[in-house]
N, C-alpha and C positions, 0 to 999 in steps of 0.2 A: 425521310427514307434512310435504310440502313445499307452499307456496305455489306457485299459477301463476305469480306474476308473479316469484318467487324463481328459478325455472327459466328464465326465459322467454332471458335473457341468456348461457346455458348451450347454448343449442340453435343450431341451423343458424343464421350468417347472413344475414338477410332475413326471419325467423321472426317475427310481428307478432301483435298481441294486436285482433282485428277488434271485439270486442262482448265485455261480458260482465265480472264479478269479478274483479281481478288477488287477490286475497286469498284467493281459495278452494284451502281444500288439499286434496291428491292423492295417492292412496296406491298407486293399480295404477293398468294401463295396457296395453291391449289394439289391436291394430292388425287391420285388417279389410279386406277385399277386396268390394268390389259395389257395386251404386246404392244412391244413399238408401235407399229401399226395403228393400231387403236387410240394410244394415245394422243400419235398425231395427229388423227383427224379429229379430237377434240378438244384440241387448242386453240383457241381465241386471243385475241386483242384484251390486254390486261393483263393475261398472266405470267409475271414477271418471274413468280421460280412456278416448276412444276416438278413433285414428287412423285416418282414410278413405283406405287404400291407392290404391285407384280413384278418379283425377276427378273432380271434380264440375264438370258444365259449367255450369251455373247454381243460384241458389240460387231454388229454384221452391215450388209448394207441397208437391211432394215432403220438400224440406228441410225446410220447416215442419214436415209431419209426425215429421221424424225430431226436431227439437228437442223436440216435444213426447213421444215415446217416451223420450228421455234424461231429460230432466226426471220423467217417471215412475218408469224406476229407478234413480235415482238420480247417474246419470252428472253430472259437473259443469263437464266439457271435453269439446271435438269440436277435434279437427284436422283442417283440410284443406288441401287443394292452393290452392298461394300464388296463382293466377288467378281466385280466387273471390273474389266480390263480391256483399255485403250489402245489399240492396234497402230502404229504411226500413221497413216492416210487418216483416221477417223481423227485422232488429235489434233491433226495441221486442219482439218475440214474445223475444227471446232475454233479453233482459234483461229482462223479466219475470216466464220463466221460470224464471232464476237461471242460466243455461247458458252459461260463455262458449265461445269459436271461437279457435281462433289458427290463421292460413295461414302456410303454410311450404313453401319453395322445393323442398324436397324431402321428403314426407310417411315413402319410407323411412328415411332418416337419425335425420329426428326422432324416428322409432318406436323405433327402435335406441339412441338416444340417452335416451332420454325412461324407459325400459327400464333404462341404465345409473344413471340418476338415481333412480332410484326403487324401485327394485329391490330386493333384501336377498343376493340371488347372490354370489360371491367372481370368477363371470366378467370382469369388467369389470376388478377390481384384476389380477386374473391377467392378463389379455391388455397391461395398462398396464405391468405389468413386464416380460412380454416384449418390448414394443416397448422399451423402457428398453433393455434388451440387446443389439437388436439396434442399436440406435442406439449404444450404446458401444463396439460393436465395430466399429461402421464408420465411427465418427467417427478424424479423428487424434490425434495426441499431443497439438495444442495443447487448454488448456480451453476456451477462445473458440471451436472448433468443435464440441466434446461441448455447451456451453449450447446453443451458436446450434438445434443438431438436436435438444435437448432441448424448446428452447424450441417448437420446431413441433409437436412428436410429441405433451407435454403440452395445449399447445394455452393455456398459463400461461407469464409470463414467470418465468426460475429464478432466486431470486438467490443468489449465496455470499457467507456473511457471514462473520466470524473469531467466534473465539470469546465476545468480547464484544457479537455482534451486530451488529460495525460492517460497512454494506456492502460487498465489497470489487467484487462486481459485481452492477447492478440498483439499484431502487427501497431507499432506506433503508427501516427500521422505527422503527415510533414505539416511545416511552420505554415504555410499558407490555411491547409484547411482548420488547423488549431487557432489561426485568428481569426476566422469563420465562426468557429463555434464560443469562442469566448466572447464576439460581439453579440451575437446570438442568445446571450447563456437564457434570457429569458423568455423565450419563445415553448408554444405548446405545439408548433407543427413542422410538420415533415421540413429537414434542413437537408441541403445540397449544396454541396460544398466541392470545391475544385481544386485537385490538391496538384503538384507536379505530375505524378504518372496515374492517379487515378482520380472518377471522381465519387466521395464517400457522400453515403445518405446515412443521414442520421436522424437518433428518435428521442426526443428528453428522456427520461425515466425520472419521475417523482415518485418520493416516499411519502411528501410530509415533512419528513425530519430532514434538516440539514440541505447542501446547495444538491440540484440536480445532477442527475450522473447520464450520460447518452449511452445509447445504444446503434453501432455503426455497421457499416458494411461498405469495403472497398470495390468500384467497379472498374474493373481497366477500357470497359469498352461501354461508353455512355450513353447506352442506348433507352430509350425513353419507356417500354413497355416493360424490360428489368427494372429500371429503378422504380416503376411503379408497382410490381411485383414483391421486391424487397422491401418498398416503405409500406406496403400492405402487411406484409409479415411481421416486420418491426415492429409497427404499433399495439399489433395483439401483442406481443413478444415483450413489448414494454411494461403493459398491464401486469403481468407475471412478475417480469426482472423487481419490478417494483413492489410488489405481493410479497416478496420474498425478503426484500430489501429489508421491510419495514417488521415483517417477523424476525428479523436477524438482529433490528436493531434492540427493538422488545427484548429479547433476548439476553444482548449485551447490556442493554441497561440494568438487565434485573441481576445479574451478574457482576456487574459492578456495585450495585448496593451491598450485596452480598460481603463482596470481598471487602470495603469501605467499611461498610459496619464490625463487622469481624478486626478490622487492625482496631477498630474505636476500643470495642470489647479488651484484647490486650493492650493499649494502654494504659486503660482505665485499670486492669486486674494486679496495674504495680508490682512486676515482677510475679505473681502466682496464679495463673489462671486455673479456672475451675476444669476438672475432669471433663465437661461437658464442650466447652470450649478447645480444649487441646484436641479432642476427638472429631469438631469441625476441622480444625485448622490444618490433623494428620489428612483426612479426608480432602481439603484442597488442597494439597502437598506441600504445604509449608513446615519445615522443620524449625523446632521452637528451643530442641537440647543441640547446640550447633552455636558453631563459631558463627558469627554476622558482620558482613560490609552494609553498611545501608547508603542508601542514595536517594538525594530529592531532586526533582526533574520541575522545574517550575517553569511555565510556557510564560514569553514575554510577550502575547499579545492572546486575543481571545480566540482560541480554538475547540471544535469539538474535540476534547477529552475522552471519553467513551470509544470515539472512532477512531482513534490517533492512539489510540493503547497497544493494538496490534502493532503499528510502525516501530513505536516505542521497542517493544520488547522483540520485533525482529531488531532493528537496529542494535541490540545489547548481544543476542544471540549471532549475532552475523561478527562478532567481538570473541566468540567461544564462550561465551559468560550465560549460563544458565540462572536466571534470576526472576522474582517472583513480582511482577509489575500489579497493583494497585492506584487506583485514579485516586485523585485528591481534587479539592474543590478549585485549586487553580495549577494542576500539572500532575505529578506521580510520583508515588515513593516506588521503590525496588531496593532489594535485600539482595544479595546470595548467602548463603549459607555452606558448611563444610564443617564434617565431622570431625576433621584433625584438627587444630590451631595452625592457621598457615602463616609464615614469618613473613617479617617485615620490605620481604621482598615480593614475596606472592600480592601483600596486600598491594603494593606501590603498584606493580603488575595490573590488580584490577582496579587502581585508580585509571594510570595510562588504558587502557582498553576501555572504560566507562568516557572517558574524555575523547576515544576514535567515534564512539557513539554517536558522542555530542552530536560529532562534525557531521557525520551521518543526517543526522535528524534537520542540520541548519537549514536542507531542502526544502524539509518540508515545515517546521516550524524554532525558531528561536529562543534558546532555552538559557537560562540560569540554574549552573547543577552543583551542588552540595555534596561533597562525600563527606562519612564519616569515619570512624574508626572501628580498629574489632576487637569488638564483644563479644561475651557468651550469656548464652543461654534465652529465656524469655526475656529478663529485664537488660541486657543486654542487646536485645534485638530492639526493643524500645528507645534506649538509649540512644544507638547507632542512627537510626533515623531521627532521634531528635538532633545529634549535634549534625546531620546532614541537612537536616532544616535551618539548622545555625548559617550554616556553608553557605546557603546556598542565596540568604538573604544578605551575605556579606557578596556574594560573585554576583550580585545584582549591580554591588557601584564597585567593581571588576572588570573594565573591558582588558584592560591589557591582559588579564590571565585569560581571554575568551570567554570570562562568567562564569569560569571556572576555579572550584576551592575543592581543596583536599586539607579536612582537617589535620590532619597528620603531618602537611607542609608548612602549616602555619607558624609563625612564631607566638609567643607564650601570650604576650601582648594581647595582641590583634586578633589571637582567639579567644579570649576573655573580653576585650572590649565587646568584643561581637556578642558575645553571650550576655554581656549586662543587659541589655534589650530582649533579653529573650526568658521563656519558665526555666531555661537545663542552665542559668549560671549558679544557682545555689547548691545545686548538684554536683557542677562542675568545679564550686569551690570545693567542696565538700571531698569529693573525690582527689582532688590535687593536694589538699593541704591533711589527709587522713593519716599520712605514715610521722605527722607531726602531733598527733594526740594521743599518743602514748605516751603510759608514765606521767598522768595527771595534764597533759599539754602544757607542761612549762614549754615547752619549744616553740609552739603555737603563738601563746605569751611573749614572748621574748620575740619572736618575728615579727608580732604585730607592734611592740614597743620601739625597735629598732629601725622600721619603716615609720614609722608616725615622728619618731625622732630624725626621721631623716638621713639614716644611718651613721647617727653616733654613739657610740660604743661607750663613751664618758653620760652622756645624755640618757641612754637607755639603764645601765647600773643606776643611776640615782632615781631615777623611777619606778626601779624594779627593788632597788635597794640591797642590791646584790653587787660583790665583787666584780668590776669592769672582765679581771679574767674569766670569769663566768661568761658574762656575755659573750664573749670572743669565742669561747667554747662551743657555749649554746650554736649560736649563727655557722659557726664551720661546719657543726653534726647537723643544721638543717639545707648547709646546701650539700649532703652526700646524701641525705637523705632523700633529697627533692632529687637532686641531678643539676643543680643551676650556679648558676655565679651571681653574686650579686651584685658584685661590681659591674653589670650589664643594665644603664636604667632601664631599659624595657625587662626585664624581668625582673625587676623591684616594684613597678609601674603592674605591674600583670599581678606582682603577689600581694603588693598591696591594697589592690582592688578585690581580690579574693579574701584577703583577712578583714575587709570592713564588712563585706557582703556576711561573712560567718556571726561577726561580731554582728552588725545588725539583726541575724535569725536567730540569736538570742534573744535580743530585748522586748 
């Protein structure tokens, strides 16, 4: 049996509790056409509410008489038409009685209504699902328009949650009914769950792909013929959510092949890609004549990729950083891009804000992230994300930094160490030691003699067979040229690993 005052919130808008017990329960419910009068004489034993289809223009002593005919057998509710108004002698009569009154803007609805709540019929769930249906079919592809018209038709706001219960749209649930559903997660039927102020009915939602996501609805008043109404509506409502899911997913995946093959295509084009190519890559809005930060995002444990691409790049955009995310076979590269050359402080800038990201992401998945430096242009933009891939396999045995590298912070060392293991160290010698191969690379020569010698300057001349002041020369004009000291073993250790790596891609 339901309470009046449990219903009362359930019923037409403007529906008012005039006189009388909100705690009296109700079990039938009978609606009726005529005056007072009439009514009262056909009242019976059972009927617990009765609905006055007919007006009532005033509450006279006719009405009296009818409170007191209810009160005889038994009735415990009168409905009437929401213009009626309770005279003090009729109210104390009615609460006296024990009889309460509730008016209501529209006495049919309520009946009809009143009828679904109370009821034990399978009508109400059945009609809740068709209307479910038809609102799935004429809603669009987006979900934000299947809820919006769900939300009206149940007449409940819907929320969708993932499979651990977390909102993804709607009212969160409290920690009670989210241990419900995560005990749950692998059930195919109607779930019921008791949260502190409500109790939520929930519906799996399968796509197929990936863990199941629910589909909920919060009740405050747990009455047994709504929840079976809602878990009627739900389950059509699921067939949909899931319909949709699984075209979304289709979708994303082929979308990610797309953008995956396409960076393949620019590595592979070695700094010059084809006309054909450039006019895909203008078309996905990737700029390729632009300064480049690149960044690799690698997940430390197995996650869906493809679904976790959006979080990604909300997380970088929730940072102001406008960036171009790409799935990789175990996490993501991301670029930004920018027409000026931004200095050395812009870029540090978008290291810190790629690193607020991280933290962002730690929620939802734990990552190892790589920056690189900036580049220009296509082989540049290549580059960037290779030495972010360097990074990012060094912030792997990284905790203190949070599994966090920024090329640019590294020292001379320990960014060459890291790159011996990887294709961009021969590059990267290549690159570092180039301002030393001009003028035939005796400087190159002389550096690589001078480190093998162990930095002997008498050792290195008789190898070279050159004036010791020579040498002495030589080595001062390549650390202005470099920018280094070499009195620093780690950067004798860094260059000397870059002149053997040069020296071996000759032989």
């Amino acid at each position: 049996m339901n309470a009046v005052g449990d219903l009362l919130p359930l019923l037409p808008a403007g529906t008012r509790l005039l006189v009388g017990p909100g705690g009296t329960a109700v079990r039938s419910v009978r609606g009726v056409v005529g005056t007072p009068d009439q009514v009262g004489r056909s009242l019976s034993q059972g009927d617990d509410v009765v609905v006055l289809l007919t007006p009532v223009d005033r509450a006279d002593a006719r009405f009296d008489v009818l409170l007191r005919r209810a009160s005889a057998v038994g009735t415990t509710l009168l409905v009437v038409d929401g213009a009626l108004e309770l005279g003090p002698g009729t109210t104390t009569l009615a609460d006296r009685l024990g009889v309460a009154v509730l008016a209501t803007p529209d006495p049919w609805a309520t009946s009809v209504r009143l009828h679904e709540l109370i009821g034990t019929g399978m009508g109400p769930a059945a009609r809740a699902a068709l209307d479910a249906s038809r609102v799935a079919l004429d809603a669009g592809p987006e979900l934000d328009d299947l809820f919006a018209r769900l939300d009206r038709s149940l007449g409940h706001p819907v929320r969708f949650l993932d499979a651990s219960g977390l909102a993804l749209r709607g009212a969160a649930v409290d920690d009670a009914a989210r241990a419900v559903l995560v005990r749950r997660a692998g059930t195919s039927d109607v779930l019921t769950a008791e949260g502190i102020d409500e109790t939520l009915v929930a519906i799996p939602v399968g796509t197929g792909i990936g863990p199941r996501a629910w589909l909920a609805v919060g009740l405050s008043v747990p009455i047994a013929a709504e929840q079976q109404v809602v878990a009627s509506a739900l389950q059509v409502a699921a067939v949909a959510v899931g319909h949709r899911l699984l075209l979304t997913r289709l979708d994303d995946e082929r979308d990610a092949r797309y953008r995956m093959a396409m960076l393949d295509e620019l590595r592979a084009a070695d700094g010059a890609p084809t006309p054909q190519l450039v006019q895909r890559t203008i078309a996905a809005g990737w700029r390729l004549d632009a300064w480049h930060v690149g960044a690799r995002v690698v997940a430390r444990q197995g996650v869906d990729l493809v679904a976790l691409r959006q979080q990604v790049d909300a997380a970088v955009r929730a940072e102001g950083l406008d960036a171009v995310v790409v799935e990789q076979a175990d996490g993501w590269v991301l670029w930004l891009s920018e027409p000026d050359e931004p200095g050395r402080e812009a870029v540090a800038d978008i290291a810190g804000r790629l690193r607020r990201a991280q933290n962002t992401l730690r929620t939802t998945v734990e990552t190892n992230v790589g920056v690189g430096s900036l580049q220009a242009g296509p082989a540049g933009l290549v580059r960037t994300l290779g030495e972010a891939g360097d990074a990012a396999r060094l912030a792997a045995s990284r905790p203190e930094s949070g599994h966090f590298v920024h090329v640019d912070r590294l020292g001379l060392a320990q960014l060459l160490l890291a790159w011996t293991q990887t294709d961009t160290f021969l590059p990267a010698s290549r690159q570092l030691l180039a301002p030393l191969e001009r003028g035939g690379g005796a400087l190159l020569t002389t550096l690589a003699a001078y480190l093998d010698a162990e930095s002997s300057i008498a050792e290195t001349a008789a190898v070279l067979g050159v004036h010791r002041n020579t040498v002495s020369d030589r080595i001062a004009r390549v650390e202005r040229l470099l920018g280094v000291d070499l009195s620093d073993p780690e950067t004798r250790l860094a260059l000397h690993l870059a002149t053997r790596a040069r020296a071996g891609e000759g032989d």
